[in-house]
VOPAGU-2260 file (C-alpha; in pm, 1 decimal, decimal comma):
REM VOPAGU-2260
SITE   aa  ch    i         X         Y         Z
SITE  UNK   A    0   -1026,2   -1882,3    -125,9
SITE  UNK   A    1   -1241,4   -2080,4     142,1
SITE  UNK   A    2   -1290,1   -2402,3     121,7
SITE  UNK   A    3   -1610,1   -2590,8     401,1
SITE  UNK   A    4   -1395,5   -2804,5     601,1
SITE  UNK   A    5   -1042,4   -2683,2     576,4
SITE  UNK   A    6    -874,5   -2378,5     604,6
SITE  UNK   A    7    -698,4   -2173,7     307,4
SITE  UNK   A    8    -368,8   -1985,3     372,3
SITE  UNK   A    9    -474,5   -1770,9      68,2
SITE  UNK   A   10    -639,9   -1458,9     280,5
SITE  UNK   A   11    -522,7   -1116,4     212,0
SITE  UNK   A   12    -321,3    -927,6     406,0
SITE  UNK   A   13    -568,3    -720,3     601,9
SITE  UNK   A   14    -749,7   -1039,3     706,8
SITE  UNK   A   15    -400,0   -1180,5     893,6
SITE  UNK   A   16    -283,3    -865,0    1071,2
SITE  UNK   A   17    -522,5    -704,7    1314,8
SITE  UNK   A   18    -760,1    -480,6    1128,8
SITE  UNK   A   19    -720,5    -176,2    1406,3
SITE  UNK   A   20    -301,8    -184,3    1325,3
SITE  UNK   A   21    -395,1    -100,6     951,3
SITE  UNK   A   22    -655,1     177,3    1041,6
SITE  UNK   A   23    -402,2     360,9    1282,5
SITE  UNK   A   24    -155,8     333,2    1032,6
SITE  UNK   A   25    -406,8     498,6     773,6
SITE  UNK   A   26    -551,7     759,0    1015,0
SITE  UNK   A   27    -175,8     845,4    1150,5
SITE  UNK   A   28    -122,9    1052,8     803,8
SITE  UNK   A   29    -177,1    1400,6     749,1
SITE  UNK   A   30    -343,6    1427,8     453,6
SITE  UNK   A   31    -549,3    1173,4     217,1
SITE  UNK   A   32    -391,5     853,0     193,8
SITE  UNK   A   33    -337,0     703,7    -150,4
SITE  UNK   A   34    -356,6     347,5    -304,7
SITE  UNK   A   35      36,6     371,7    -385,3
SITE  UNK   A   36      71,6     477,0      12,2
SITE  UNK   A   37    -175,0     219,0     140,9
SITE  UNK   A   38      31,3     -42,7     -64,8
SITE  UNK   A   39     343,1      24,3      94,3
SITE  UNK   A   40     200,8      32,6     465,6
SITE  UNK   A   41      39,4    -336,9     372,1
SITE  UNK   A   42     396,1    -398,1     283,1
SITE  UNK   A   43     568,8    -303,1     570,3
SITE  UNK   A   44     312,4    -503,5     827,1
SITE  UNK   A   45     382,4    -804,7     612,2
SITE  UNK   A   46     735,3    -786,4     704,1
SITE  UNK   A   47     636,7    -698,2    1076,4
SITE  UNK   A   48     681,5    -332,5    1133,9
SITE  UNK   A   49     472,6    -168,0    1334,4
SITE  UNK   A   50     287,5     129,3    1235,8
SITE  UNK   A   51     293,2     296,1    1601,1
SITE  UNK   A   52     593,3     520,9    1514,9
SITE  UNK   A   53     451,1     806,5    1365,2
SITE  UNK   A   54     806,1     932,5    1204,0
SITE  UNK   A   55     861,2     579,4    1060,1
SITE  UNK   A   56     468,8     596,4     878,2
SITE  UNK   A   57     569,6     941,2     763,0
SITE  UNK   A   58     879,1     815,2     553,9
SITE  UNK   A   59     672,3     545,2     432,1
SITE  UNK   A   60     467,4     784,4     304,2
SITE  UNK   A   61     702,1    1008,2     159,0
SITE  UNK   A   62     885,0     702,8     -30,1
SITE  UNK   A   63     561,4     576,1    -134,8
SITE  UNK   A   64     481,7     919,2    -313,6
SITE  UNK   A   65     766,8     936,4    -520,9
């Protein structure tokens, strides 16, 4: 993925948006958080939602356990 000298536009996800956005979004949920409901919150801050509304995380949450 890194390359001395240059600069890859391979990172992952977590690495482009600002760690602390992901951990409030994991730490907003009641209850533990799983891989199918971290997925979807990665999803939704790669297309630019914010994770500060706390009914919108709960939705995602809901739609990612079904």
């Amino acid at each position: 993925m890194l390359k001395e000298g240059s600069v890859s536009v391979e990172y992952p996800l977590i690495f482009v948006k600002p760690m602390w956005e992901l951990i409030l979004c994991i730490i907003s949920y009641s209850g533990p958080v799983t891989f199918s409901v971290q997925s979807t919150i990665l999803a939704e801050l790669s297309n630019g939602h914010s994770c500060n509304n706390l009914d919108t995380i709960r939705t995602i949450k809901r739609v990612a356990e079904l």
